[in-house]
N, C-alpha and C positions, 0 to 999 in steps of 0.2 A: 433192464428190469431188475437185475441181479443187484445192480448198484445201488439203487433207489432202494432197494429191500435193505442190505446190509447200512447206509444211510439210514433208514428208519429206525433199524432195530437198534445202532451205537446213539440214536438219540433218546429211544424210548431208556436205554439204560442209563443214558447219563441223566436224564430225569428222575427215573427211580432211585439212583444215589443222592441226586439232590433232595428229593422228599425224603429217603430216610434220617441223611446226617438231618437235615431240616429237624428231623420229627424226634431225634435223637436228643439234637438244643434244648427244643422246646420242652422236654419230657425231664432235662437237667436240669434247667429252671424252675419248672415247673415243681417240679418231685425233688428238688437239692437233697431235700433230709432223708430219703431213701437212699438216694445213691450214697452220701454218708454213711448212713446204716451199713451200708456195702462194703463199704472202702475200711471202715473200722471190721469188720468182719475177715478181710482179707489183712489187715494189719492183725489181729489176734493170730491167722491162719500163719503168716510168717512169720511170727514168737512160734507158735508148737511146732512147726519144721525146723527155723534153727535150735530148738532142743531136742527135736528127735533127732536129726543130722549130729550134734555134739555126741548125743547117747548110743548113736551108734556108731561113728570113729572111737569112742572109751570101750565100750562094752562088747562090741562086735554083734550087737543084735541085729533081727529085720527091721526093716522099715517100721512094719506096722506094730512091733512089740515096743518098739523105740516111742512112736506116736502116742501111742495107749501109757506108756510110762510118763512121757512128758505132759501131758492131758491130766493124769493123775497127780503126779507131782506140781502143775499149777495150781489145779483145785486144792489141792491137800494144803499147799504154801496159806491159799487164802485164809480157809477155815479154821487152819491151824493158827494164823493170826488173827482171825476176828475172836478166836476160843482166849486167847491170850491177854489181848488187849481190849479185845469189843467190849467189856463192859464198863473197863476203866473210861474207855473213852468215850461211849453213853450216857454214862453218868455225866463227865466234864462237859459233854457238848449240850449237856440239859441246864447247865448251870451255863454254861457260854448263853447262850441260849437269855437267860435271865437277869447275867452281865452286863452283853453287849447293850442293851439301852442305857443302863445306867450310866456306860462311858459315850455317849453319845449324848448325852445331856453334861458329865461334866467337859465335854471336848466346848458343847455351845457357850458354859459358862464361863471357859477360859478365852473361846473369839469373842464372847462380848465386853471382856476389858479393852479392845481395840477398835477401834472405828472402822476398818478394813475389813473386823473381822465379823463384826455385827452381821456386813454382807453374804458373808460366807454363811455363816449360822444360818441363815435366813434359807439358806437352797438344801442344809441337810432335809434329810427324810426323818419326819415325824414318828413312823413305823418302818421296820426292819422290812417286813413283807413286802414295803409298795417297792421297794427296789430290788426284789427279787425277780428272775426272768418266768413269764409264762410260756415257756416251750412247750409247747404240744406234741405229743410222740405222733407217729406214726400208727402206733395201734389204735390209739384212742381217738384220729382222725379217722378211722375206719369205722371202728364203732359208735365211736361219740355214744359209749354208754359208759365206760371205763373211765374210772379215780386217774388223778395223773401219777402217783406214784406204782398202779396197777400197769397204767400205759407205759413208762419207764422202766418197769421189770419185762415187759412182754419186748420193749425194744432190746435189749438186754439180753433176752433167750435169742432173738431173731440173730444179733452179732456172734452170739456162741454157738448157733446152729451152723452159720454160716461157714463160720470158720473150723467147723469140726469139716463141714462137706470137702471146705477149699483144701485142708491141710492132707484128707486122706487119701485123697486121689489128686492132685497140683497139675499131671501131667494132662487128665483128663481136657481140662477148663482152659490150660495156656497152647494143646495141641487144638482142641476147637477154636479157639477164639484169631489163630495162627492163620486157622482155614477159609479164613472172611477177606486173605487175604490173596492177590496173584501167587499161583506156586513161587513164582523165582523170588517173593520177598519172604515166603513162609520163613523160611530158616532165620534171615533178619531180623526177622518180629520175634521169635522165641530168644533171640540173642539176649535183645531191650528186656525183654520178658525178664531174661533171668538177671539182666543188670539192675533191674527196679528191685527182685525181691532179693539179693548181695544189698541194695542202698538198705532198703526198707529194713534189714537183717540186722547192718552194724547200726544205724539212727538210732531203734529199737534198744539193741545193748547198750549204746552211748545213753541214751535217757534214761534207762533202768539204772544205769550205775550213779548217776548224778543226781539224780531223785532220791538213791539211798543216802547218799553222800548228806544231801540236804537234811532228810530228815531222821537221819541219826546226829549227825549234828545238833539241830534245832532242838530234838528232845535232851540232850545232854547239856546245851546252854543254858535253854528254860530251867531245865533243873538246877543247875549251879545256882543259878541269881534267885530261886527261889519262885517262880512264876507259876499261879495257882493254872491249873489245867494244860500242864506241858506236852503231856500225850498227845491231847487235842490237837491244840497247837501245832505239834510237829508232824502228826498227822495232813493237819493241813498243807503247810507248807509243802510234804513227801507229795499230795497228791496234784498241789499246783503248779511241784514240779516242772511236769509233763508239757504245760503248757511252756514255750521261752519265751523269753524277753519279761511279759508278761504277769504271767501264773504267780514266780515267785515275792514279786513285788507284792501282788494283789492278797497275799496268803501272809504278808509280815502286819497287814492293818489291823486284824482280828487281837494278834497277837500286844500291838502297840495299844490299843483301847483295853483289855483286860489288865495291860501294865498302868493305865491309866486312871484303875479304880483302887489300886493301889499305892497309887502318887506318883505324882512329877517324875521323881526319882529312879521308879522302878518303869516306868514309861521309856524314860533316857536310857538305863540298864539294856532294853527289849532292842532299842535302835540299834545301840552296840552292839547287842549280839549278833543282831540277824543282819542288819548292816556287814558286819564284819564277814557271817559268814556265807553273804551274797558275796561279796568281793573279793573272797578267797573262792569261791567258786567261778564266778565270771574270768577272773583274770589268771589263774591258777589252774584248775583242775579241770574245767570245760574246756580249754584251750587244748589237754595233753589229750582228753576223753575224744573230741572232736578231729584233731588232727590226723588220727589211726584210726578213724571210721567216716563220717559224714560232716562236711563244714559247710553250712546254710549262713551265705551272704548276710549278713545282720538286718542292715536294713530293708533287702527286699524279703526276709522273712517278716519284719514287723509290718509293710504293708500290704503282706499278702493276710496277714493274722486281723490285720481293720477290715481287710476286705470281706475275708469270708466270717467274723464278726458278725460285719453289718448285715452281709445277706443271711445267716443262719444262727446268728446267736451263738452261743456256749459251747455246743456238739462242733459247728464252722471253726472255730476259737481252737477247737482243742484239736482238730484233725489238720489245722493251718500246715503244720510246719512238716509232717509226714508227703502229703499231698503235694507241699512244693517238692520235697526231697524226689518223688517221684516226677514232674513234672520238669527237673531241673537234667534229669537223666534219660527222658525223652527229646526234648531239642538239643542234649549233647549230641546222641547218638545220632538220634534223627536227621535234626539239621546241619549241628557243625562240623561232625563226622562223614554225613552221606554225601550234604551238597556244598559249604562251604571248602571240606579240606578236599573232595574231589576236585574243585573248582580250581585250588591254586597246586593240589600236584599237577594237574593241566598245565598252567603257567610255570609250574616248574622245569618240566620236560620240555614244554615250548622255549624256554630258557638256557635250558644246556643242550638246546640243540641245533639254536640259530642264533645264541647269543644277544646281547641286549640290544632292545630296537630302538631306534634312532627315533629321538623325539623332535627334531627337526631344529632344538636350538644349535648353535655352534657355539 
């Protein structure tokens, strides 16, 4: 009777794990763009801990004065550059803004000197708008009475809330979430725990530095050759940054059609620059940036960045390459640490202890 109980009850529970992960899938599919919201939330939470951690090995502060300084000092960084710059680059991106068609009509009249190119013309977009993306936030799914730019500042507040809760208390959320697991793996799990937010740490500073790299750059090129709305411009490219592979290519187009209402010449100028100083950056300075902190396999970063593209658009796009760094450092630990390299210290010891086994040829 005993049996038949403890029998019923190891299947009742191994069904209720099946429905939850079950219910867990479905809820990520379902809901992708929350859990984003999430993940981006908890990347913010791991910029203000490694600055409060920095602030407090310099300064010899507590945690929490650390926290509250580094919190201020982001925001402060912000405001104090949108005060600086914001209006320069309001004004240029109003004129971008009134530009860009104009170079989109001489782009069509330079492919239809060409017969190849006629075809090509034929597929640009008439209007700037129709190729913009219609993401829908998350607030404005709720309400469905909120502007989208309303719904995008509410998504916005929910990433900075978040990350204020994750950053103040870390130990709270990684000692609970630890608890979901058998005691004898707890410790394990908090291990991975703190190796994902170490990746998440240096990724973070590697992008931050290669981001400024670009777009001090960029504004100082535009400027040299004279390029009307260089601000903008280098703005841009600073914040497509963040995306790789990708971003920074997708951030030199704006820049090559503005040179294009300017002529040929100053068109070819824009290549050069930015050209030049994508491939000093690619081959240069990501290399030395990436080697001392996070190096994301190339190509399965770019088909992880189509993938979650495809499933989520822009927000998918931009959190690609965080997500795998994460993702890359749970089947290390997990799998080729716990059960691959247990598997062959096995074979090792089996090895230096009976010596190698006869495979039966002679």
């Amino acid at each position: 009777m005993t049996d038949n109980y403890s029998f019923a009850k190891r299947i009742a529970i191994a069904a209720f794990v099946v429905v939850l992960v079950a219910g867990g899938f479905y809820l990520l599919v379902k809901q992708f763009y929350f859990f984003l919201l999430v993940f981006a939330g908890i990347l913010l939470a791991v910029l203000f801990c490694g600055m409060a951690d920095w602030i407090t090995s310099k300064l010899h502060l507590k945690r929490g004065w650390s926290l509250l300084l580094s919190v201020l000092v982001f925001f402060g960084l912000l405001v104090g550059a949108f005060l600086w710059i914001g209006p320069t680059v309001a004004e240029q991106g109003q004129e971008m803004r009134k530009t860009l068609p104009q170079s989109l009509q001489e782009v069509e009249q330079w492919l239809g000197q060409f017969s190849w190119g006629e075809k090509v013309a034929e597929q640009l977009p008439e209007n700037l708008n129709k190729v913009m993306p219609k993401q829908s936030s998350l607030f404005s799914k709720v309400t469905g009475a909120l502007t989208t730019t309303l719904g995008i500042l509410a998504d916005l507040l929910i990433v900075i809330i978040t990350a204020l809760f994750f950053a103040s208390n870390p130990n709270l959320y990684t000692k609970g979430f630890s608890k979901l697991f058998p005691p004898r793996h707890r410790k394990r799990v908090l291990n991975v725990l703190h190796e994902c937010y170490h990746t998440l740490k240096l990724w973070l500073l590697a992008m931050l530095s290669a981001m400024a790299i670009i777009g001090i750059s960029s504004a100082i090129g535009y400027s040299l050759i004279g390029l009307p709305m260089a601000f903008a411009l280098a703005l841009i490219a600073f914040l497509f940054a963040f995306i790789p592979n990708i971003g920074p290519w997708l951030a030199g187009i704006p820049a090559v059609l503005i040179g294009l209402t300017q002529g040929p010449q100053m068109a070819l100028y824009v290549i050069l620059v930015y050209g030049g100083i994508q491939m000093v950056e690619t081959y240069l300075i990501t290399p030395i940036i990436f080697q001392k902190t996070v190096d994301l396999p190339p190509a399965l970063l770019l088909f992880f960045q189509v993938l979650l593209g495809l499933v989520q658009g822009g927000l998918g796009l931009m959190l690609a390459a965080p997500i795998l760094a994460v993702l890359m450092v749970v089947v290390k630990e997990l799998y080729v640490k716990d059960v691959l390299k247990d598997e062959s210290d096995t074979d090792t010891e089996r090895y230096n202890a009976n010596g190698p086994a006869k495979s039966g040829i002679s």
